[in-house]
Steps between C-alpha positions, in 0.01 A plus 500: 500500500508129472164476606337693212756337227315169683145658395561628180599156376232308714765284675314201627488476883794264506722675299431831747588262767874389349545844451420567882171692429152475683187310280273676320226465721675611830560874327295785543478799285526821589151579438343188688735653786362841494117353459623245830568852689197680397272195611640447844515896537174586394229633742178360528222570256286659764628671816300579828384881502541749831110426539508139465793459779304808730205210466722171615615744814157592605390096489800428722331690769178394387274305834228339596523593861587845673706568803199536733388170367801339645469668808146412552592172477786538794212648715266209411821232619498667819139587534451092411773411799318693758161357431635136465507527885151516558341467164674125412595279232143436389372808501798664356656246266214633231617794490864454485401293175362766364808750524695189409331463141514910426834490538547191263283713244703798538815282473362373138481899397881660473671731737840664569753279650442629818142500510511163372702406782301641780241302340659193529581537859109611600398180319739306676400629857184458395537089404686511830251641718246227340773215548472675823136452574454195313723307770272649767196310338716169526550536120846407484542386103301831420757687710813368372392579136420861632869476630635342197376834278566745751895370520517462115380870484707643747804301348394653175565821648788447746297581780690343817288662761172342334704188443585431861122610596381257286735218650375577818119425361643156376625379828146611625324279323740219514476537865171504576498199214668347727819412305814693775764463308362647181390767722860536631681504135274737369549742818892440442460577133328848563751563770753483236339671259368803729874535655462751782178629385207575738327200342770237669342639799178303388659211376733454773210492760226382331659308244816331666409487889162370473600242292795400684284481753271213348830343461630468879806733434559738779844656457333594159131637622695735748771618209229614268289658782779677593584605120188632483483715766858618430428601135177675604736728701675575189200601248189726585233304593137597546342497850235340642398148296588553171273325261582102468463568103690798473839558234604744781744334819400295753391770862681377763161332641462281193839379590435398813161339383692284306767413743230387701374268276821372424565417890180349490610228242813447728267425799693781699189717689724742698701664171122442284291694776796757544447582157136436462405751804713741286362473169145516735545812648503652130290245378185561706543903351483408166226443227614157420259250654727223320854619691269555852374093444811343403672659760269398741519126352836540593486557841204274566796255352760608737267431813451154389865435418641670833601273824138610700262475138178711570229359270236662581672838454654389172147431375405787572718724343471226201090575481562848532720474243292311259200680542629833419613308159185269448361665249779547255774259612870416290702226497782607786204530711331178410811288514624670850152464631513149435843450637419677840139220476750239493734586751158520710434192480608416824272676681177459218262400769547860649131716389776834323725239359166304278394852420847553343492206297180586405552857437796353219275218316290795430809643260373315190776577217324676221363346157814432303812443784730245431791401778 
């Protein structure tokens, strides 16, 4: 009541506020209310139709890649890992590439979320498999980019069994870099990552006892050795000598290959040919020339480091090794080929032992290697 005696005789503002009314400007009229309501109720000019929504769903599904695509692609990863064992880095590596850069393209395109992230994890086995290779040329700064974008991808996709693979790769190259404790952390790191996944099996052997083994510690060589072997009892692992490149667990030979190497570095020759004669007896059945010659290596190491050295026998097995591999050497071979020369020393003036050394200055690193 007071408030319309107020407007019908135009009370200034402070007079409305003696009289313990609101301004002028503060009050709203019923019909600027109702207008108010109608705005912030009001529908849009233009609403979607059934046949304009029926097109957004059929997008959604829309793809650039098909189902068999994908699978052609897991085929072609372990097609790739068998071949790696007699075809090489440098006659592979090409061809990896290739794949590499399809996917990339068919990454730009658009896919389902799940299709997208199968594609991510292909590409990032793929930059793997290169970092991979690319270490085996004595490429190391090539190799830990290839590392760098397989991680980031397989982190993109929470991919922990790719992850820990990967972390395995990056203590490879920072071992045969030369740099033990890098290769250590980065063996820890997958170990953490990987938790009781096959892959520890690879990192705790190749990774952690190897490296430990460059670095004098005992107690630790013969903890991860013997992690290995027990965690191989608790996945299924392949037979025979499963491929050095391979996502799949370590075969119960590759373990010991690697133990052997490992006791090598220690300068123990009864534990490294225990488990070099075991990795052999698979070894010398299998297509890989590469896990026949380093095993070899090893051995021919053993008999120089053992209390009676034979150094005519170890250069023996270390030209038989080398010449099975002389035409398309990698980098574990040239740097344990060089080892076992130096070891030789010793006994140089002996005719096998100058063959040996010569057999190893003929390992020229190819165009491009960087230590």
């Amino acid at each position: 009541m007071f408030e319309r005696v107020a407007d019908g005789l135009d009370l200034p503002d402070r007079a409305r506020m003696l009289m313990g009314l609101a301004p002028r400007g503060a009050v709203q009229s019923p019909e600027a209310s109702r207008t108010n309501i109608v705005e912030q109720t009001a529908l849009p000019e233009e609403s979607d139709s059934v046949e304009e929504i029926g097109q957004r769903i059929e997008t959604l599904g829309a793809s650039n890649v098909s189902t068999a695509v994908l699978a052609h692609f897991d085929v072609l990863l372990l097609t790739m890992a068998d071949e790696y064992e007699w075809a090489g880095p440098e006659k592979l590596a090409p061809r990896v590439l290739r794949q590499r850069r399809r996917v990339q393209n068919l990454l730009e395109g658009r896919q389902p979320p799940r299709q997208r992230e199968r594609l991510y994890e292909i590409a990032g086995r793929l930059s793997g498999i290169l970092g991979y290779m690319a270490v085996n040329t004595g490429r190391f700064g090539l190799a830990r980019a290839y590392c760098l974008e397989a991680l980031h991808t397989a982190e993109l996709v929470g991919h922990h069994d790719l992850t820990a693979w990967i972390g395995g790769t990056q203590s490879l190259c920072e071992y045969y870099a030369g740099d033990y404790r890098a290769a250590l952390e980065f063996a820890r790191e997958g170990r953490r990552v990987g938790g009781r996944s096959a892959q520890v099996i690879r990192l705790a052997v190749n990774g952690e006892a190897r490296a430990l083994g460059r670095l004098g510690d005992r107690a630790g060589v013969g903890r991860s050795v013997g992690e290995a072997f027990d965690l191989a009892e608790q996945h299924p692992v392949p037979d025979g000598m499963s491929p050095c490149i391979s996502f799949a667990p370590y075969s119960i030979a590759r373990i010991a290959a690697n133990a052997a190497t490992a006791y090598v570095s220690l300068g123990e020759p009864g534990q490294a040919r225990e488990y070099a004669d075991m990795a052999a007896q698979v070894a010398d059945r299998s297509p890989s020339m590469w896990s026949r010659c380093l095993v070899r290596l090893d051995l021919a190491t053993a008999l120089l480091l053992s209390h009676s050295p034979d150094p005519e026998q170890a250069a023996v097995l270390g030209i038989e090794a080398l010449t099975a591999t002389a035409g398309n050497p990698i980098e574990s071979v040239r740097r344990r080929s060089h080892e076992l020369v130096t070891r030789a020393k010793p006994w140089q003036q002996i005719g096998p032992v100058t063959e040996l050394a010569e057999a190893s200055r003929a390992l020229a690193l190819p165009t491009g290697a960087h230590r």
